[in-house]
C-alpha positions as CSV (number, residue, x, y, z in Angstrom):
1,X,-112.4,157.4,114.2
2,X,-112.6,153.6,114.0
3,X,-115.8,152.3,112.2
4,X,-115.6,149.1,114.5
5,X,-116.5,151.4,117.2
6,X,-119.0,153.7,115.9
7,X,-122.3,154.1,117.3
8,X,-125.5,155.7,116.0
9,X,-127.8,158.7,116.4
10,X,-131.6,158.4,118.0
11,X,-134.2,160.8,118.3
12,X,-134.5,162.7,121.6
13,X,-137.9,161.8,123.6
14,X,-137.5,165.2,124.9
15,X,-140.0,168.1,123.9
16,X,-138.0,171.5,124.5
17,X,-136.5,173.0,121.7
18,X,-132.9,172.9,123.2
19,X,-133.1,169.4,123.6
20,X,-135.1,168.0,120.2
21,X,-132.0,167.3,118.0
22,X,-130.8,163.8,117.8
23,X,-128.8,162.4,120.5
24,X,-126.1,159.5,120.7
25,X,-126.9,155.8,122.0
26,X,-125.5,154.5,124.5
27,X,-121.6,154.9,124.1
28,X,-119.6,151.6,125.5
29,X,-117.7,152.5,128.9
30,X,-114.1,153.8,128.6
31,X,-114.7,155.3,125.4
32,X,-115.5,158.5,123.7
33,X,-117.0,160.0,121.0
34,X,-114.3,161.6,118.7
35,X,-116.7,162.3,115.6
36,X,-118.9,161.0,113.1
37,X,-118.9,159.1,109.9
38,X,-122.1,160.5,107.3
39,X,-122.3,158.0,104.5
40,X,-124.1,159.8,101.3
41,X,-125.3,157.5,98.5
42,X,-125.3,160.1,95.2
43,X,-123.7,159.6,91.8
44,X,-122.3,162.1,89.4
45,X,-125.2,161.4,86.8
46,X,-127.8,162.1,90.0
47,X,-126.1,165.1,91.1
48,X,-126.0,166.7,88.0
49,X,-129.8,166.0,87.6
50,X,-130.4,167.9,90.7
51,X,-128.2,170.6,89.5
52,X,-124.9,170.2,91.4
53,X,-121.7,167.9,92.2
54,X,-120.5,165.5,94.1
55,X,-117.7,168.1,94.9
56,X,-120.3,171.0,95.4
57,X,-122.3,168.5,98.0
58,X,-118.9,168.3,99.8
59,X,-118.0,171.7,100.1
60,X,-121.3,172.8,101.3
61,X,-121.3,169.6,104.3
62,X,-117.5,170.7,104.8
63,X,-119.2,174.6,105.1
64,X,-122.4,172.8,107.2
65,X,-119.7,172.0,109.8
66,X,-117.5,174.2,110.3
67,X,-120.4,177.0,110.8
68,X,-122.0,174.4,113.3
69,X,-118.7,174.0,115.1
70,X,-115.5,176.2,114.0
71,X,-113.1,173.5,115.9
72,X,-114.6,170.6,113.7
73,X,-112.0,168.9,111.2
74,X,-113.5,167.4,108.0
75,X,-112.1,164.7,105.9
76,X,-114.1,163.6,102.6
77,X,-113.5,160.7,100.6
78,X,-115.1,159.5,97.5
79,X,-116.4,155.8,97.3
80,X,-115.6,154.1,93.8
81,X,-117.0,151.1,92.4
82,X,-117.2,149.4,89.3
83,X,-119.4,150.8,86.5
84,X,-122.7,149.3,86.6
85,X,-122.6,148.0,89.6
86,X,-125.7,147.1,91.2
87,X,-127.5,147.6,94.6
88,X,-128.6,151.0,96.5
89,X,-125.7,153.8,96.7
90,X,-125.6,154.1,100.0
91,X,-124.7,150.5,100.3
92,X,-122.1,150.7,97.7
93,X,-121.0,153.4,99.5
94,X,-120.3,151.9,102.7
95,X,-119.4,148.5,101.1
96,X,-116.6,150.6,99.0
97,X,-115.6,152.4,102.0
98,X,-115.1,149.1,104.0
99,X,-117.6,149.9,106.7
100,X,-117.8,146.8,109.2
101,X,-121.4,146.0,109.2
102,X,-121.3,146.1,105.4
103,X,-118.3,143.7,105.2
104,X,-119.9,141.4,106.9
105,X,-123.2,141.4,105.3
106,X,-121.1,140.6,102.1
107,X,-118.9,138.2,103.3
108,X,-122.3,136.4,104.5
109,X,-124.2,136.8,101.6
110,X,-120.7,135.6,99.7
111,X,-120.3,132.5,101.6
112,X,-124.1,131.3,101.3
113,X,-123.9,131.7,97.4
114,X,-120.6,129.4,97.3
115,X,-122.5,126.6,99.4
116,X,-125.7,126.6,96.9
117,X,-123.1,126.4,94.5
118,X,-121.0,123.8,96.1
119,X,-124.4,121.6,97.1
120,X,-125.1,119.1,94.6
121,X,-128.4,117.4,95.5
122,X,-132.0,118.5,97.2
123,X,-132.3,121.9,98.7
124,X,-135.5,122.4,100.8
125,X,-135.0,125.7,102.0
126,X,-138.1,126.5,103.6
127,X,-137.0,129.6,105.1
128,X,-137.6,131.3,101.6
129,X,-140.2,128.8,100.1
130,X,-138.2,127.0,97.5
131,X,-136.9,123.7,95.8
132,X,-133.0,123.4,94.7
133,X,-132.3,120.2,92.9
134,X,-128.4,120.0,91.5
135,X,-128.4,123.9,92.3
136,X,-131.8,124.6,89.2
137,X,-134.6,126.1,91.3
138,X,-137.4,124.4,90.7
139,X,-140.9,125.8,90.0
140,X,-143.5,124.4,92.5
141,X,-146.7,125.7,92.8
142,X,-147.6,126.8,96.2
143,X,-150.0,123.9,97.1
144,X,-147.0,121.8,95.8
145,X,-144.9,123.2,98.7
146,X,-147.1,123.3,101.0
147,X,-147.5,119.4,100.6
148,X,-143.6,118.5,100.1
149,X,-142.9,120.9,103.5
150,X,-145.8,119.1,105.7
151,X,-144.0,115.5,105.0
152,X,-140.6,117.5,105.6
153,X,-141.7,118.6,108.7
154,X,-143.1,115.5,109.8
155,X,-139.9,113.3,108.6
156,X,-140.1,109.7,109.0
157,X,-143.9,110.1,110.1
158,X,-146.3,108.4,107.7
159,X,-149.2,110.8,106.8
160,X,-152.4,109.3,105.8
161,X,-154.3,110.9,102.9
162,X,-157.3,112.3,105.6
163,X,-154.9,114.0,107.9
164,X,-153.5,116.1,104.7
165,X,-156.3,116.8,103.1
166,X,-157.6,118.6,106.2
167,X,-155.0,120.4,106.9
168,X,-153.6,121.6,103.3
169,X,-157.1,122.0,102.0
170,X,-159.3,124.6,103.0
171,X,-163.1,125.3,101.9
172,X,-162.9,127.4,98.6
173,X,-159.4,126.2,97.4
174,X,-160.5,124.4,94.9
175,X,-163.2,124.1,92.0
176,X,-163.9,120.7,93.1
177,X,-164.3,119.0,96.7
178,X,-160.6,117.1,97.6
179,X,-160.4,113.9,98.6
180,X,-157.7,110.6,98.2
181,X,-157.4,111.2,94.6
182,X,-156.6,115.0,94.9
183,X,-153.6,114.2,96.9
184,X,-152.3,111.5,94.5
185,X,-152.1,113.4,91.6
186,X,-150.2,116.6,93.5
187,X,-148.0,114.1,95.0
188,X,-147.1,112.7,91.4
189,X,-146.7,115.8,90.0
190,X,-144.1,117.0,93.0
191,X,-142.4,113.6,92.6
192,X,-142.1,114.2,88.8
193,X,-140.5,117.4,89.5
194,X,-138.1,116.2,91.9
195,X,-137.2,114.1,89.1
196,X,-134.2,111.8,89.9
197,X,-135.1,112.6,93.7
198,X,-138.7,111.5,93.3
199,X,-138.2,108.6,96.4
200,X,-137.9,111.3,99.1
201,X,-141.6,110.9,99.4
202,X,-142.6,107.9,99.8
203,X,-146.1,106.0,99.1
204,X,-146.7,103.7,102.5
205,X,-149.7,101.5,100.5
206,X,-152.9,101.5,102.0
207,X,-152.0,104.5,104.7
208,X,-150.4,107.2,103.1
209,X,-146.8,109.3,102.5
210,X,-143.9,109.6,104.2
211,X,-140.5,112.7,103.2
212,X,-137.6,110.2,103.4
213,X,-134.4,112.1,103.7
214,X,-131.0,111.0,102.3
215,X,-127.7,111.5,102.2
216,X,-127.8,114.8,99.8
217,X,-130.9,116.5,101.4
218,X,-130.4,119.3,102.7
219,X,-133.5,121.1,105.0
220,X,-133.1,125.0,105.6
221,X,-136.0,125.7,108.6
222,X,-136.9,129.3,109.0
223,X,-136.1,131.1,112.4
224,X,-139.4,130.4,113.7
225,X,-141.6,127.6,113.8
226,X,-143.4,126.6,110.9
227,X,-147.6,127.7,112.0
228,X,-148.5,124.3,110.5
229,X,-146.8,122.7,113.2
230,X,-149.4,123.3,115.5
């Protein structure tokens, strides 16, 4: 059977007895189902703890199959990866045993760690809440964030002092009441972090601050809209 084609199992909705075990989805028009593919996440060193073997586990599902259905043909294979490798079975399983879906979650997950490599510069990737400068996380704290992503958001909108103050700051948050002087020393402290990159927020004297983007900025939005937004 070809993995590109498979489809999955569901749970019946119906109640009867006859009609309780699982059932196929949907199967695309002008083709058929022609069998199965059971992926089983076990090493030798987990089998043996529960008292068997890989090759016991496949003799009894090879058993498990025919007694279910005497025309059924079986075909095992065992998935090999490198020692130590990391990550749940199963998905080293199916990763091993080239399974499409898995492929292309790792070709994905490949391709985005070669561009944070590749990116030199400012990463503000607030999908995942984080600051990349010359591919080094940086440590902000989460009020730090907070403030860098409301100028992000807003970029090339001045932001007076009042307007983020009310809506970064909430009753409780602090020890002591904010005001002008509270945002002034977390904006120097996020500027001293950003280091070489400190002029992507910008002071505006007298009004406020500004997120200035450059040429190596790069801004990584979530799926959905940001609730500060509104």
């Amino acid at each position: 059977m070809s993995l590109a084609h498979a489809t999955s199992f569901a749970p019946s909705n119906t109640s009867s007895a006859s009609s309780s075990a699982p059932h196929l989805r949907a199967v695309p028009a002008g083709t058929e189902a022609r069998g199965f593919v059971l992926y089983v996440g076990i090493d030798d060193a987990k089998a043996a703890a529960a008292g068997t073997s890989l090759g016991a586990i496949v003799q009894a599902l090879k058993a498990l199959a025919a007694d279910l259905a005497p025309e059924s043909e079986t075909y095992a294979a065992v998935a090999l990866a490198p020692e130590g490798a990391g990550g749940r079975d199963v998905d080293v399983v199916r990763l091993a045993l080239q399974d499409p879906s898995a492929l292309a979650k790792h070709r994905q997950a490949e391709e985005q760690e070669e561009l944070d490599r590749a990116h030199s510069g400012v990463v503000i990737d607030i999908s995942r809440k984080r600051l990349v400068l010359d591919n080094e996380s940086v440590s902000l704290t989460y009020k730090e964030f907070e403030l860098l992503q409301y100028l992000v958001l807003r970029e090339g909108r001045t932001i007076d002092r009042t307007e983020l103050i009310s809506s970064l700051w909430k009753a409780g948050d602090e020890d002591e009441v904010p005001n002008e002087r509270t945002i002034d020393v977390h904006v120097r402290r996020l500027r001293a972090k950003l280091g070489r990159y400190e002029d992507i927020v910008r002071t505006v004297r007298g009004v406020g601050y500004r997120f200035d983007r450059h040429a190596d900025v790069s801004i990584r939005h979530s799926s959905t809209p940001s609730p500060d937004l509104f």
